[in-house]
mmCIF file as Biopython writes it, N, C-alpha, C and O atoms, coordinates in Angstrom:
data_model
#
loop_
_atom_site.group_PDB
_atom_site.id
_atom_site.type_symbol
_atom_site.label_atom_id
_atom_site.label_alt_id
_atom_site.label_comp_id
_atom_site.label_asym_id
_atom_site.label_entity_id
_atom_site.label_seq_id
_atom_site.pdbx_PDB_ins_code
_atom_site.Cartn_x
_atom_site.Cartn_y
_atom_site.Cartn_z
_atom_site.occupancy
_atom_site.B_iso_or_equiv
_atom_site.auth_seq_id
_atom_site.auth_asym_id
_atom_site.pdbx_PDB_model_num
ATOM 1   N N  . UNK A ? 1  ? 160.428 146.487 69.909 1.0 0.0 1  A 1 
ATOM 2   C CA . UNK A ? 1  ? 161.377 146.484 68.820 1.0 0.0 1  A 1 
ATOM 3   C C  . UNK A ? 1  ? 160.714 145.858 67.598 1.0 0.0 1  A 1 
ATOM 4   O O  . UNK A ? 1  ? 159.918 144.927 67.720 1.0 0.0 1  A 1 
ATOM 5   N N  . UNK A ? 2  ? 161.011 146.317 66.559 1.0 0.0 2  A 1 
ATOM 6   C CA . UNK A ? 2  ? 160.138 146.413 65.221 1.0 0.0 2  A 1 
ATOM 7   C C  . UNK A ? 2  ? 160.967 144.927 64.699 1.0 0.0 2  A 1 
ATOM 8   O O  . UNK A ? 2  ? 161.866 144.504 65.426 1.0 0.0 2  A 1 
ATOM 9   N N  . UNK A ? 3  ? 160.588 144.116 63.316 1.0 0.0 3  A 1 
ATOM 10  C CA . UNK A ? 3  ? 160.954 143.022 63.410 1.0 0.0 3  A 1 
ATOM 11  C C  . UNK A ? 3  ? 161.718 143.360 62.015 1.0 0.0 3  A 1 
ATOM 12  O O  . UNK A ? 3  ? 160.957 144.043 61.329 1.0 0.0 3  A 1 
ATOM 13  N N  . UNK A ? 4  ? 162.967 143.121 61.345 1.0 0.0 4  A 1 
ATOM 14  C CA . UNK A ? 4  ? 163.659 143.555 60.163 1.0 0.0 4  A 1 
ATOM 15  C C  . UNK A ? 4  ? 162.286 143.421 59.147 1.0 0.0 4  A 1 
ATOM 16  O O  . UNK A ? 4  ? 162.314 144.560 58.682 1.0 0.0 4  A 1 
ATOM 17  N N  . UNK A ? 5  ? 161.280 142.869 58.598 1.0 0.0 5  A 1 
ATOM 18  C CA . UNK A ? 5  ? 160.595 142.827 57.933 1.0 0.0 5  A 1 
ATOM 19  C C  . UNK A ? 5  ? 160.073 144.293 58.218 1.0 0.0 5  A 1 
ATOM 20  O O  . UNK A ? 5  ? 160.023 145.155 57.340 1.0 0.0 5  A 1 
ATOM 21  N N  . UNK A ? 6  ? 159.740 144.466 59.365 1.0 0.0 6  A 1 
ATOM 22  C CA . UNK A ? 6  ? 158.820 145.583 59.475 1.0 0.0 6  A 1 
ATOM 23  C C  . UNK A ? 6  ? 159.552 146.977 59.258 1.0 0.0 6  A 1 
ATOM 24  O O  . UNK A ? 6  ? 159.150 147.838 58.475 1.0 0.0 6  A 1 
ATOM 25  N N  . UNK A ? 7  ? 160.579 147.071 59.984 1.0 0.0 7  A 1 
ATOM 26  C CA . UNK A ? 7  ? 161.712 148.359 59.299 1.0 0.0 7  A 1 
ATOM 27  C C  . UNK A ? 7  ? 161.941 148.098 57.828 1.0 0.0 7  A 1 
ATOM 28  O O  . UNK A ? 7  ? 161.813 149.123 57.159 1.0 0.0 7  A 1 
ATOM 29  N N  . UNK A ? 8  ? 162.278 146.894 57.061 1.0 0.0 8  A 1 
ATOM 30  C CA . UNK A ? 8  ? 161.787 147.220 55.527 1.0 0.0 8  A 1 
ATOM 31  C C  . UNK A ? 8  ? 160.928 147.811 55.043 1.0 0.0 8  A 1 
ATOM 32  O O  . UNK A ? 8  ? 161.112 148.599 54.115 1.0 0.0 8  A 1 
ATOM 33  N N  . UNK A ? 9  ? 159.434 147.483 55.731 1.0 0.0 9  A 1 
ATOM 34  C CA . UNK A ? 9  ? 158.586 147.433 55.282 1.0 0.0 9  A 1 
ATOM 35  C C  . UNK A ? 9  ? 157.987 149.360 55.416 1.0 0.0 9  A 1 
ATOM 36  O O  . UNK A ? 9  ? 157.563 149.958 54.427 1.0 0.0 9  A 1 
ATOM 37  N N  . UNK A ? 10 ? 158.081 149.906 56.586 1.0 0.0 10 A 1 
ATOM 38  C CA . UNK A ? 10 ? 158.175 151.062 56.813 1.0 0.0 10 A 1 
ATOM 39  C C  . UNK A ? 10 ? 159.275 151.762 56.333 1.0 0.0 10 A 1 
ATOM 40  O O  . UNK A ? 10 ? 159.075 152.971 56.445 1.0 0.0 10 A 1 
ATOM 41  N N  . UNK A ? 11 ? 160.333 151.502 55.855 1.0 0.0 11 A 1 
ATOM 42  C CA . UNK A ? 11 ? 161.433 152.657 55.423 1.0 0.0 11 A 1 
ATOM 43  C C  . UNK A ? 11 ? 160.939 152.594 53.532 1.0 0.0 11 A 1 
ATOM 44  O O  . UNK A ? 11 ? 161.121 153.412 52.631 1.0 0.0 11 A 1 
ATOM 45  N N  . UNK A ? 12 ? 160.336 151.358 53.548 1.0 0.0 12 A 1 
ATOM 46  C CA . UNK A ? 12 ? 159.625 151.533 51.685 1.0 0.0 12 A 1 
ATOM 47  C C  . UNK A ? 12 ? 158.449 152.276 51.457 1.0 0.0 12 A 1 
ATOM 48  O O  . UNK A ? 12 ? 158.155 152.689 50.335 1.0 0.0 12 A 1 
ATOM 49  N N  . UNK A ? 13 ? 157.488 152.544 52.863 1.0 0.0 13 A 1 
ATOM 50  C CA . UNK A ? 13 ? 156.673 153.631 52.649 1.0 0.0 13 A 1 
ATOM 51  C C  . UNK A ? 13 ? 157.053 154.791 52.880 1.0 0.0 13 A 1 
ATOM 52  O O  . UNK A ? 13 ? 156.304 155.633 52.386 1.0 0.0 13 A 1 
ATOM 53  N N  . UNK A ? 14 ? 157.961 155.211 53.461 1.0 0.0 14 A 1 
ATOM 54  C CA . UNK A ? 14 ? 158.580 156.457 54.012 1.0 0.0 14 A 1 
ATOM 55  C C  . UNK A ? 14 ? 159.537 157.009 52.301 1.0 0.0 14 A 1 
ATOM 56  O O  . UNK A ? 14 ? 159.749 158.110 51.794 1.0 0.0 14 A 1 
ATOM 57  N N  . UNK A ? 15 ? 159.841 155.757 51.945 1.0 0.0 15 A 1 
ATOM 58  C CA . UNK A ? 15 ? 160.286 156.324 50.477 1.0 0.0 15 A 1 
ATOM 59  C C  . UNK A ? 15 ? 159.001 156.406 49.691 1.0 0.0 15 A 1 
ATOM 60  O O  . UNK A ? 15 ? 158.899 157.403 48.977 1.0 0.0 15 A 1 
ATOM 61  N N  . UNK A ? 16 ? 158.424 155.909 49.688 1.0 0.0 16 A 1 
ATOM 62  C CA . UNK A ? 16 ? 157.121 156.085 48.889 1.0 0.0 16 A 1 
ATOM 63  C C  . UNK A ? 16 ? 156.390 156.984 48.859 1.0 0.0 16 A 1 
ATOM 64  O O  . UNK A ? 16 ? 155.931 157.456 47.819 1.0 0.0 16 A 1 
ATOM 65  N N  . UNK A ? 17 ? 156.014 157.611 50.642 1.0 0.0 17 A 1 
ATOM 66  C CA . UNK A ? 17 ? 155.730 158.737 50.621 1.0 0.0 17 A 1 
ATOM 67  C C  . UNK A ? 17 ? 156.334 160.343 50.234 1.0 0.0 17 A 1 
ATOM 68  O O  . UNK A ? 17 ? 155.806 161.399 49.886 1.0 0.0 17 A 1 
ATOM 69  N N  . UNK A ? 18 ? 157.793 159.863 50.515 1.0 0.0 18 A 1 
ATOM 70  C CA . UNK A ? 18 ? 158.568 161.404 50.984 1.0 0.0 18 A 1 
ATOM 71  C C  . UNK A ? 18 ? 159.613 161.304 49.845 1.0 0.0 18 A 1 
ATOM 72  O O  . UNK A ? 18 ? 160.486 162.163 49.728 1.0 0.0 18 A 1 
ATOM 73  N N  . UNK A ? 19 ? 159.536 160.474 49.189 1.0 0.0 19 A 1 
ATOM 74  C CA . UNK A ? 19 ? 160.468 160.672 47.895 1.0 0.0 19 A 1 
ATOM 75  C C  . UNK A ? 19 ? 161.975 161.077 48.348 1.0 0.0 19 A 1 
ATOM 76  O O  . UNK A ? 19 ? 162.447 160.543 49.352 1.0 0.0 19 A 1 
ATOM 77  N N  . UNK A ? 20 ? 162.443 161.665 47.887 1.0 0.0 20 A 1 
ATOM 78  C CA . UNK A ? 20 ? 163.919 162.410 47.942 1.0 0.0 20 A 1 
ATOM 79  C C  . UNK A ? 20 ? 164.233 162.644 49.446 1.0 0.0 20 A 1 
ATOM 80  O O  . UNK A ? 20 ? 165.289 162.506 50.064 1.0 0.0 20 A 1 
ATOM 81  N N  . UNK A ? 21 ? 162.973 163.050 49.858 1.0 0.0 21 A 1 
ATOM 82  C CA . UNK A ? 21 ? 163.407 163.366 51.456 1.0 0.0 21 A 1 
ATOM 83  C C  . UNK A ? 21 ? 162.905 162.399 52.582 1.0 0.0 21 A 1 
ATOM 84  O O  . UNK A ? 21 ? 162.592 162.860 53.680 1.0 0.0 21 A 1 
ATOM 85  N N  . UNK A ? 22 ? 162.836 161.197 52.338 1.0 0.0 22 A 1 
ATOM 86  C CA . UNK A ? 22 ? 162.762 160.120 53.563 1.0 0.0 22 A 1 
ATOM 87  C C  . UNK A ? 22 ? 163.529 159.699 54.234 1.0 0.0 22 A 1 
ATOM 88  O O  . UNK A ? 22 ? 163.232 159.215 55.326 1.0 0.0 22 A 1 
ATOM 89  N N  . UNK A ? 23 ? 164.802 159.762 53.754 1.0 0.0 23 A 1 
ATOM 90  C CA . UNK A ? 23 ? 165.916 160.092 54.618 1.0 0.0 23 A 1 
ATOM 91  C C  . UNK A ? 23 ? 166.091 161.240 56.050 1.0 0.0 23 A 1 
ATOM 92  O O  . UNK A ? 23 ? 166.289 161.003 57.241 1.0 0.0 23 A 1 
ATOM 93  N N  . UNK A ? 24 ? 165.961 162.184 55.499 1.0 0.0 24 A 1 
ATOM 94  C CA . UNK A ? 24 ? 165.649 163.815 56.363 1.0 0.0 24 A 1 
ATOM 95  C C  . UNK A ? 24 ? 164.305 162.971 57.427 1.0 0.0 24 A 1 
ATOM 96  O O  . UNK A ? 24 ? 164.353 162.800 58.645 1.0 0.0 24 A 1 
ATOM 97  N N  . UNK A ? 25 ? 163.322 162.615 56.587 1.0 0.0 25 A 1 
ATOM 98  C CA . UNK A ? 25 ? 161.792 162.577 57.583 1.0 0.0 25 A 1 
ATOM 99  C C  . UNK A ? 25 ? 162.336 161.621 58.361 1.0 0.0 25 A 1 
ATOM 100 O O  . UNK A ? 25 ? 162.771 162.262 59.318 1.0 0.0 25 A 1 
ATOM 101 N N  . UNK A ? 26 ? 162.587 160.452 58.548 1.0 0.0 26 A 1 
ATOM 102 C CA . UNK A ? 26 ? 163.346 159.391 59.045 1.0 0.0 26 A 1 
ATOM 103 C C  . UNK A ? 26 ? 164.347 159.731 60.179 1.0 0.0 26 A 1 
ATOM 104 O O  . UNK A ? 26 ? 164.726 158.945 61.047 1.0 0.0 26 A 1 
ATOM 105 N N  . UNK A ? 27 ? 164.611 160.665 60.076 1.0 0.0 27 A 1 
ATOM 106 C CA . UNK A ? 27 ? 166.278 160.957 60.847 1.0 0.0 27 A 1 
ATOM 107 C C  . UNK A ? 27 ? 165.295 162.212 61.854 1.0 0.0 27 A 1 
ATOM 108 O O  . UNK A ? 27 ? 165.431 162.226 63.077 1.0 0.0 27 A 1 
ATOM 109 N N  . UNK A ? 28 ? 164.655 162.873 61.376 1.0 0.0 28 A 1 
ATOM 110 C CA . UNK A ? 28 ? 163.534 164.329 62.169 1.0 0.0 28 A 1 
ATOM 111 C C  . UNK A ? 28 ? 162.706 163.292 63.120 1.0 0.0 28 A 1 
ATOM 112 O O  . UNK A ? 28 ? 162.770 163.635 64.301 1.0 0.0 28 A 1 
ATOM 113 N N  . UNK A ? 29 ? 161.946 162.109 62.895 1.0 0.0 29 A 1 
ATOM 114 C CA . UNK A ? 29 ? 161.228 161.195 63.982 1.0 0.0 29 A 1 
ATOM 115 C C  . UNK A ? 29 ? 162.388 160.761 64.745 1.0 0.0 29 A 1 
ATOM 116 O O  . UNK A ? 29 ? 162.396 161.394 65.800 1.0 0.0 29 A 1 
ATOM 117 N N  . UNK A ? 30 ? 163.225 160.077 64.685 1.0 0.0 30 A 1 
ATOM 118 C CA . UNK A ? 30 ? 164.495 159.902 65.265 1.0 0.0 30 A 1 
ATOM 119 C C  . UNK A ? 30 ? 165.175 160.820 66.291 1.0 0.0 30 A 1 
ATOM 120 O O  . UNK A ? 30 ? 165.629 160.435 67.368 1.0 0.0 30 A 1 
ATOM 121 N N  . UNK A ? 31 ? 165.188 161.958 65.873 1.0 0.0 31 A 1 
ATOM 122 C CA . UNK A ? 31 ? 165.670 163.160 66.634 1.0 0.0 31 A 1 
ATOM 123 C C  . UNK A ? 31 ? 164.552 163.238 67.399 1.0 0.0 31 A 1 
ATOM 124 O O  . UNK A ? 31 ? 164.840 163.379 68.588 1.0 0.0 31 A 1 
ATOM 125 N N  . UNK A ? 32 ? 163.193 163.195 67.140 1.0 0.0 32 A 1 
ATOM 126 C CA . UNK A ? 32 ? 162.321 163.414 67.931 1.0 0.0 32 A 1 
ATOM 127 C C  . UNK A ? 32 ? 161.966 162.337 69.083 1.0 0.0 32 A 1 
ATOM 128 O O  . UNK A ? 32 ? 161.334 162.689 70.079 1.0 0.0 32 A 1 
ATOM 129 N N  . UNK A ? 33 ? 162.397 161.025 68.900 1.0 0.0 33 A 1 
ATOM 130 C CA . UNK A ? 33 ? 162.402 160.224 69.863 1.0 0.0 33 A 1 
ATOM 131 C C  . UNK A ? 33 ? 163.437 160.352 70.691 1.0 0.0 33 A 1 
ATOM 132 O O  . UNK A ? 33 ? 163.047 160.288 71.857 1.0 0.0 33 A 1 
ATOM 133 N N  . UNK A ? 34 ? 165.090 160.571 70.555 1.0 0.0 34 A 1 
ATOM 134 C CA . UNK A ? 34 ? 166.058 161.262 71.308 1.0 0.0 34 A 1 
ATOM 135 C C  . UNK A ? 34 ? 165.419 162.279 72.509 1.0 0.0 34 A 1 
ATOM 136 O O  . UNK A ? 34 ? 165.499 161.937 73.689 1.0 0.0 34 A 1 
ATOM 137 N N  . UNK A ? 35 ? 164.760 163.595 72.098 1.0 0.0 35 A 1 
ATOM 138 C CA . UNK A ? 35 ? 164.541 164.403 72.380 1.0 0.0 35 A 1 
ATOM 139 C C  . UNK A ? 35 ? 163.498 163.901 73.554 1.0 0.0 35 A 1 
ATOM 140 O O  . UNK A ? 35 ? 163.833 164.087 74.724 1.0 0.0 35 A 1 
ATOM 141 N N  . UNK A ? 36 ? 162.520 163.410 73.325 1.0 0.0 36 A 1 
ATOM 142 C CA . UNK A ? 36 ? 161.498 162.276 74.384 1.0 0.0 36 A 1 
ATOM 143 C C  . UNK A ? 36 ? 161.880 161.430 75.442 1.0 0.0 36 A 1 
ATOM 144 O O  . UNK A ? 36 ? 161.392 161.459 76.572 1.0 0.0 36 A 1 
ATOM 145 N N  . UNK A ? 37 ? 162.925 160.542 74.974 1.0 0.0 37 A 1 
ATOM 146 C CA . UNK A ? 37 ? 163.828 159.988 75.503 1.0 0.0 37 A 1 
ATOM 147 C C  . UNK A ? 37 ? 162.872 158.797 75.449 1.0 0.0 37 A 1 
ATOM 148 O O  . UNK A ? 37 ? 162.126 158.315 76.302 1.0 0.0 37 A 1 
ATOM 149 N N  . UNK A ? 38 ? 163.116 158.490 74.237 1.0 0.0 38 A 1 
ATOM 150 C CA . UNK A ? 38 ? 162.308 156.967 74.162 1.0 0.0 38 A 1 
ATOM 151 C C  . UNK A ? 38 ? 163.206 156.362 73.021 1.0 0.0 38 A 1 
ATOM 152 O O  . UNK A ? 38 ? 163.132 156.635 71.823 1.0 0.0 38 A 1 
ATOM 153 N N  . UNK A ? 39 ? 164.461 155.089 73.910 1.0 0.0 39 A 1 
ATOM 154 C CA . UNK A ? 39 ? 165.512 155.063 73.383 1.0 0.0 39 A 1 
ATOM 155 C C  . UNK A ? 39 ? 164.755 153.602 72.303 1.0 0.0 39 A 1 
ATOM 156 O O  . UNK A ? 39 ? 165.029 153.672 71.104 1.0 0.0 39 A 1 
ATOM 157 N N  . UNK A ? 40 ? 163.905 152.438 72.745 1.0 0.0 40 A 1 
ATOM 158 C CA . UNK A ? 40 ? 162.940 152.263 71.824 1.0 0.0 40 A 1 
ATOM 159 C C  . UNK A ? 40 ? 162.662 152.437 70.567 1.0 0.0 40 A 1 
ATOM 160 O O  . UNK A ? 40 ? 162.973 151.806 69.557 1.0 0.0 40 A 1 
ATOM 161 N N  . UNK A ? 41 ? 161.946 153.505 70.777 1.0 0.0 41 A 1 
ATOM 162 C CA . UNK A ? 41 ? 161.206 154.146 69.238 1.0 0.0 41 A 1 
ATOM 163 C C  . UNK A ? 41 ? 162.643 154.891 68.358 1.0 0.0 41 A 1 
ATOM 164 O O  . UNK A ? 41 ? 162.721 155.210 67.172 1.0 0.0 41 A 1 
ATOM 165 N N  . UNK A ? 42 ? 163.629 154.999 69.410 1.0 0.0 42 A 1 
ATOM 166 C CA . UNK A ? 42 ? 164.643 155.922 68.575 1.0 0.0 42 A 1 
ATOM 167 C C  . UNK A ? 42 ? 165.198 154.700 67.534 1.0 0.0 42 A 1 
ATOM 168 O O  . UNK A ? 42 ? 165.259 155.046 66.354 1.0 0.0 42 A 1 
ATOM 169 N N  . UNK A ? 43 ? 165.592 153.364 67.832 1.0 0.0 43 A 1 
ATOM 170 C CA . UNK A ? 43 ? 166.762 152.569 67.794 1.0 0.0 43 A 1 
ATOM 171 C C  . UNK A ? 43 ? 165.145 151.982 66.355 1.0 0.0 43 A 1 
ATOM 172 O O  . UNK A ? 43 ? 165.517 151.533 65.271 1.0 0.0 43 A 1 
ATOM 173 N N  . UNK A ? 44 ? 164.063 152.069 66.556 1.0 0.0 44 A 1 
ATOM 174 C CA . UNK A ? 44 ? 163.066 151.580 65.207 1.0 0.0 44 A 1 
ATOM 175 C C  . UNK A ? 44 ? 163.736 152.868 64.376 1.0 0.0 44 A 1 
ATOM 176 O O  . UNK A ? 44 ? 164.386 152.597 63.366 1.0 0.0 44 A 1 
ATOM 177 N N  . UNK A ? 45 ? 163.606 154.120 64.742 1.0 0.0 45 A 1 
ATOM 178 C CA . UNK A ? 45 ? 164.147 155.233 63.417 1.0 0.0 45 A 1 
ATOM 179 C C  . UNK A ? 45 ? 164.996 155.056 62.799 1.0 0.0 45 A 1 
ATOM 180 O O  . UNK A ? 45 ? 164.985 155.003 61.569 1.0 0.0 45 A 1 
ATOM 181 N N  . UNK A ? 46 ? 166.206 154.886 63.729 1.0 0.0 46 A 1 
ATOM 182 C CA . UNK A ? 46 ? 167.634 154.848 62.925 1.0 0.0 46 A 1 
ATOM 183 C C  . UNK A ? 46 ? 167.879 153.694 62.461 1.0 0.0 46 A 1 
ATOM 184 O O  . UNK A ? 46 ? 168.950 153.606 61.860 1.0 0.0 46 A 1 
ATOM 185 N N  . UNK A ? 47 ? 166.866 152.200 62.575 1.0 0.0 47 A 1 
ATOM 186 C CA . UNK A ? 47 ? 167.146 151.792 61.632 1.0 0.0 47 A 1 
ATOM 187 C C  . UNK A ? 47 ? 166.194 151.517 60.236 1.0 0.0 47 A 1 
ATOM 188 O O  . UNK A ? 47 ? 166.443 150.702 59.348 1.0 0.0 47 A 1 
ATOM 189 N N  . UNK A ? 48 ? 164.823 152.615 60.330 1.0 0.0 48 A 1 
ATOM 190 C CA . UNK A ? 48 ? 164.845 152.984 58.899 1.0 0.0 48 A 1 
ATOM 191 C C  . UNK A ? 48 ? 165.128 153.656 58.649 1.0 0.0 48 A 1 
ATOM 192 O O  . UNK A ? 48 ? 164.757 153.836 57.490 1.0 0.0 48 A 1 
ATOM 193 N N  . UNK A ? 49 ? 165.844 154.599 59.082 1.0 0.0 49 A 1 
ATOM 194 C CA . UNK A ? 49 ? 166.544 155.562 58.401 1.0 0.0 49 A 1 
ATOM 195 C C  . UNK A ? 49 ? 167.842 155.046 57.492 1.0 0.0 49 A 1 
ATOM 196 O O  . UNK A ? 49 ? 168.228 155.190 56.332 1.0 0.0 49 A 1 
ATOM 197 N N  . UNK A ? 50 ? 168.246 154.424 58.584 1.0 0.0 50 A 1 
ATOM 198 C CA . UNK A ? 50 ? 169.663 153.572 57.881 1.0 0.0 50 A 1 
ATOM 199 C C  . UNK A ? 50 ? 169.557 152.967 56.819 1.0 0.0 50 A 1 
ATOM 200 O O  . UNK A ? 50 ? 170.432 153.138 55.970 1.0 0.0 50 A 1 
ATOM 201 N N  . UNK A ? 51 ? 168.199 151.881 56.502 1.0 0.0 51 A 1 
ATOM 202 C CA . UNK A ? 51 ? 167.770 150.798 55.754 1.0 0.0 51 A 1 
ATOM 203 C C  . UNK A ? 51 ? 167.094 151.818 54.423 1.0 0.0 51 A 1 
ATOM 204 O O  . UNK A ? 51 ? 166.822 151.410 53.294 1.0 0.0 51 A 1 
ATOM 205 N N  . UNK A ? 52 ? 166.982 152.776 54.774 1.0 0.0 52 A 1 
ATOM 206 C CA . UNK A ? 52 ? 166.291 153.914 53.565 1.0 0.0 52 A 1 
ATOM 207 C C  . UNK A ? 52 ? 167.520 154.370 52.450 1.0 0.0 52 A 1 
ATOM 208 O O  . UNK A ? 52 ? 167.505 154.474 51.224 1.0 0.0 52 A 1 
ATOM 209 N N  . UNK A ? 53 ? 168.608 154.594 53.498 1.0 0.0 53 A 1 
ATOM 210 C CA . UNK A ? 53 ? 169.880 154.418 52.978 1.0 0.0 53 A 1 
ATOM 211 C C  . UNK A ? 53 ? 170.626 153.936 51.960 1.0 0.0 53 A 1 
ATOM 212 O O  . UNK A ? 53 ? 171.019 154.427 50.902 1.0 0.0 53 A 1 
ATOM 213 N N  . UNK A ? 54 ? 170.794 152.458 52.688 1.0 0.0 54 A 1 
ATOM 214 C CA . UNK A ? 54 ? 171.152 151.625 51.778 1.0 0.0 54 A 1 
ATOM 215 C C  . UNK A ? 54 ? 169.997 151.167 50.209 1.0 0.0 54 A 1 
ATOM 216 O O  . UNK A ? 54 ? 170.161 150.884 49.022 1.0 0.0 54 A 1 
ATOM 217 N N  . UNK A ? 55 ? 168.714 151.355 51.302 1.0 0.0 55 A 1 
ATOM 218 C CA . UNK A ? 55 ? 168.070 151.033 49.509 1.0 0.0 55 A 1 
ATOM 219 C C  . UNK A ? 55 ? 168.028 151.891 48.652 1.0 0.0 55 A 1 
ATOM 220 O O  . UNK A ? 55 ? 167.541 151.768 47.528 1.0 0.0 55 A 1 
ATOM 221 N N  . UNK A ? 56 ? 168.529 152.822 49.108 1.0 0.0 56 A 1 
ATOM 222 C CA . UNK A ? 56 ? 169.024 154.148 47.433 1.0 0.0 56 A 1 
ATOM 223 C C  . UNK A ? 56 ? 170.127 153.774 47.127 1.0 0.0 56 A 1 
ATOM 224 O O  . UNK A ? 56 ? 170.473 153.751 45.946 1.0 0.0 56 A 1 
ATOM 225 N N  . UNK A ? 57 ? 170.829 153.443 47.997 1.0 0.0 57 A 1 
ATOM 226 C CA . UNK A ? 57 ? 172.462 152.915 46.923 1.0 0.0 57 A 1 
ATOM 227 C C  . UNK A ? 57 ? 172.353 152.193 46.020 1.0 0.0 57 A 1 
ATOM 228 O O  . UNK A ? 57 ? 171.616 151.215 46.146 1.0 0.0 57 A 1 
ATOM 229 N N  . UNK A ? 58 ? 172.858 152.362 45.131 1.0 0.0 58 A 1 
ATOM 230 C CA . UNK A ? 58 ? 172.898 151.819 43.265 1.0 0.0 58 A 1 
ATOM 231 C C  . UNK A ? 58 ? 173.184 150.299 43.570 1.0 0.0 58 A 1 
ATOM 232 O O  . UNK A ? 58 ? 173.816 150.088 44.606 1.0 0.0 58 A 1 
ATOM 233 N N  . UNK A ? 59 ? 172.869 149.389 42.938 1.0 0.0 59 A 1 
ATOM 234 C CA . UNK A ? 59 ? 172.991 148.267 42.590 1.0 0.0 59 A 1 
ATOM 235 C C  . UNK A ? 59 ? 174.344 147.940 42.703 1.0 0.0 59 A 1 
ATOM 236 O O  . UNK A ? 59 ? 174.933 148.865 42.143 1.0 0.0 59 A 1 
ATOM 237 N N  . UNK A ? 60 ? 175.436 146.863 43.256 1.0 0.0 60 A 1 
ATOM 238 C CA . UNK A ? 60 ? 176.309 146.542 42.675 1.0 0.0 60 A 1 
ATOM 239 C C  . UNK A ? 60 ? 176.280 144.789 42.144 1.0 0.0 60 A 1 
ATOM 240 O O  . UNK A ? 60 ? 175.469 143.886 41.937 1.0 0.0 60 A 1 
ATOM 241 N N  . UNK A ? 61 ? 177.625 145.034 42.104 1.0 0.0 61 A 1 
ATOM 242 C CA . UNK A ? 61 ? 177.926 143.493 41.157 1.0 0.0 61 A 1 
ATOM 243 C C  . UNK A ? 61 ? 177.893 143.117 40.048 1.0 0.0 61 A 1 
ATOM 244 O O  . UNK A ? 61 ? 178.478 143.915 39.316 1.0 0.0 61 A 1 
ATOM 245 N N  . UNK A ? 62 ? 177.291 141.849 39.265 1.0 0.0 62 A 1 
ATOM 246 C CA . UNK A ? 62 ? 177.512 141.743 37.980 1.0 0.0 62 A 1 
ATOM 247 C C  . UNK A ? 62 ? 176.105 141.950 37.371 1.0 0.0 62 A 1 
ATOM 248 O O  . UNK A ? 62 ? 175.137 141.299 37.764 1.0 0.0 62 A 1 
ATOM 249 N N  . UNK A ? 63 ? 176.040 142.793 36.489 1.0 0.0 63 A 1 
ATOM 250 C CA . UNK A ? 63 ? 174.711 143.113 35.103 1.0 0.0 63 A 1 
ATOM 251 C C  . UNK A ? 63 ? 174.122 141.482 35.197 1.0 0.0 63 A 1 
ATOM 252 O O  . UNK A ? 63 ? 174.642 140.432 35.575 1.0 0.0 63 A 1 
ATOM 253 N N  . UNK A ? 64 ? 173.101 141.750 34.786 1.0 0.0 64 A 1 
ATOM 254 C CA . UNK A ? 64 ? 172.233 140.553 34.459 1.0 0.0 64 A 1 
ATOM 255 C C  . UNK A ? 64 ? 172.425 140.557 32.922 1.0 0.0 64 A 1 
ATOM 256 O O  . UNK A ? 64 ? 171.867 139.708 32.228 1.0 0.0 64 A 1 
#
C-alpha cells in the first residue's frame, strides 16, 4: 500500500503527463488491476484516481 504522499505524488505526474485525460488513464490501470485481481494495486489506482479528482476541483473559500 502506497503512502498518501506517494498517491499525491503519482496522481501529479499522471496529471502532468496525461493532461485532461489522467483521470480516464488512472481509472483504465485500475480496471486493469480489477481484471488481474490484484485488489492491492487496484485500491493504489482508485486512490489516484480519486486524488486526481479532487485536485482539478476549483479552489474554494475565501480569495486571498
Amino acid at each position: 500500500m502506497l503512502t498518501d504522499v506517494d498517491i499525491y505524488r503519482a496522481a501529479h505526474l499522471m496529471m502532468h503527463s496525461h493532461g485532461g485525460d489522467a483521470e480516464l488513464e488512472a481509472a483504465k490501470y485500475a480496471d486493469r488491476m480489477l481484471r488481474r485481481g490484484n485488489r492491492d494495486e487496484l485500491l493504489n489506482w482508485f486512490r489516484i484516481w480519486r486524488t486526481i479528482a479532487v485536485m482539478r476541483q476549483a479552489p474554494t473559500g475565501l480569495p486571498h
